[in-house]
C-alpha positions in Angstrom: 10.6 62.4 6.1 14.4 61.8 6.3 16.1 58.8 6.0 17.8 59.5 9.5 14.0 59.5 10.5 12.7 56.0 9.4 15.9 54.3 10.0 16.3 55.2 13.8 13.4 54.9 14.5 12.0 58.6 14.7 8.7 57.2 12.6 5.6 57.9 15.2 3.3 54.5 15.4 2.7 50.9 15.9 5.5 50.0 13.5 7.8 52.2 15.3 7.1 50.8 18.6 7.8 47.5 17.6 11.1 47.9 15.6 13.0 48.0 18.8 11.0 45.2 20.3 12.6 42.5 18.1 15.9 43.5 19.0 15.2 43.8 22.7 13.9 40.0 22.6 17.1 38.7 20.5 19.4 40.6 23.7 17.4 39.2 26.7 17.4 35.4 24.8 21.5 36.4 24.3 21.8 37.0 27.9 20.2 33.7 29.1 22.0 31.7 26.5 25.0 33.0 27.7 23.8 32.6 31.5 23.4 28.9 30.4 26.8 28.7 28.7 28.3 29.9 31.5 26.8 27.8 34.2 28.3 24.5 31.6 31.6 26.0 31.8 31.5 26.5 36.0 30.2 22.6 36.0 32.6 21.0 33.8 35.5 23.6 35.6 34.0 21.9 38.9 33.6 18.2 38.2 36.4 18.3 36.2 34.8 17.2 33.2 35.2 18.4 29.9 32.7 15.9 28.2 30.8 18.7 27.4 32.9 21.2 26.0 31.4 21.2 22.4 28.0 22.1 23.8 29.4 25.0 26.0 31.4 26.2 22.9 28.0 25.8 20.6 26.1 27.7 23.5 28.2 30.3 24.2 29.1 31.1 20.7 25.6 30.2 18.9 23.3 31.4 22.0 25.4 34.6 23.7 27.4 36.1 20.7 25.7 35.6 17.9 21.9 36.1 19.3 23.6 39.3 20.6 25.1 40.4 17.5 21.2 40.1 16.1 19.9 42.0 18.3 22.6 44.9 17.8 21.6 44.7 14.3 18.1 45.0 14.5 18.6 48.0 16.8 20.9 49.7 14.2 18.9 49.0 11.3 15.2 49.2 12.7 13.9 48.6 9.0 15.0 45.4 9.2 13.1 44.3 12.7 9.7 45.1 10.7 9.4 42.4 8.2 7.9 39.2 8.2 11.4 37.7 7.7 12.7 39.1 10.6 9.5 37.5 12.8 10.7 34.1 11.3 14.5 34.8 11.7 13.3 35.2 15.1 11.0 31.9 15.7 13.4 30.0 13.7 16.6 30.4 15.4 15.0 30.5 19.1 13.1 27.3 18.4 16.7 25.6 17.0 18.6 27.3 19.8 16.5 26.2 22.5 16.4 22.3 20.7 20.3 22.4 20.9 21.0 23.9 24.4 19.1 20.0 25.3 19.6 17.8 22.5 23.0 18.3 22.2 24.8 17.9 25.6 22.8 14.8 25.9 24.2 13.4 22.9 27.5 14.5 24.5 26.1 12.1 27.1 25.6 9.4 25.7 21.5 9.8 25.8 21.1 7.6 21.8 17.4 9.5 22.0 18.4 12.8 21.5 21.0 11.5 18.4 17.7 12.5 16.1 17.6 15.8 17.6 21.2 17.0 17.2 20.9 17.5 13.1 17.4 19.5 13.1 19.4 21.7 15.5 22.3 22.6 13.5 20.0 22.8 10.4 17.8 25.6 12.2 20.6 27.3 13.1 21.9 27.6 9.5 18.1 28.3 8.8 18.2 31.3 10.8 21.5 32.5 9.5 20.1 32.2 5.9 17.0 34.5 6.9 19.2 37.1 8.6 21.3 36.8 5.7 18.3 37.5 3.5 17.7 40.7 6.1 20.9 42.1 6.0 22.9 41.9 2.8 22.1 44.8 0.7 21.1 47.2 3.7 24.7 47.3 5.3 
């Protein structure tokens, strides 16, 4: 079989089926991270507060553009989307994603029991960058 074949995806079967799956769940979590980062930016724009202008930035940047630049990769290198690695790339950075988008703008807040929560973010997210990292240097 050509390589064309098994790296876009022309490979009959379950593993076929499900390379495009991992990269159709990293887009749909882009697009409501970026929902959520945008509905921060219309609220502060409104109240005229910018107290939580890190968090927007973290969300929009974090959530929308770099969940979405995942999920393009995944879909252009399908080889990638079939490892284990690339099932924990996925749990890890949606689990530290989804911690930040509530621990950190209420520690932008003021809200001291969400303090412990902000670090364990940040970590996953460098977690996740390492296992992508793992993923993709060597196949591009």
């Amino acid at each position: 079989m050509s390589d064309f074949a098994l790296d876009y995806g022309a490979v009959p079967g379950a593993a076929a089926r499900a390379r495009p799956a991992i990269a159709r769940v990293f887009l749909c979590l882009a697009v409501g991270y970026g929902l959520v980062g945008m509905g921060m930016g219309l609220y502060m724009g409104g109240a005229e507060d910018w107290t939580l202008a890190p968090a927007h930035a973290h969300i929009n940047l974090l959530g929308w553009v770099t969940t979405a630049l995942y999920a393009l990769v995944y879909r252009a290198a399908p080889a990638m989307a079939e490892t284990r690695t690339a099932r924990w790339h996925l749990g890890v950075s949606t689990s530290a994603m989804l911690l930040m988008i509530v621990a950190f703008p209420l520690h932008l807040l003021g809200v001291e029991a969400a303090d412990p929560l902000v670090a364990p973010a940040m970590i996953g997210q460098v977690a996740g960058m390492i296992l992508f990292a793992s993923l993709a240097i060597g196949r591009f």
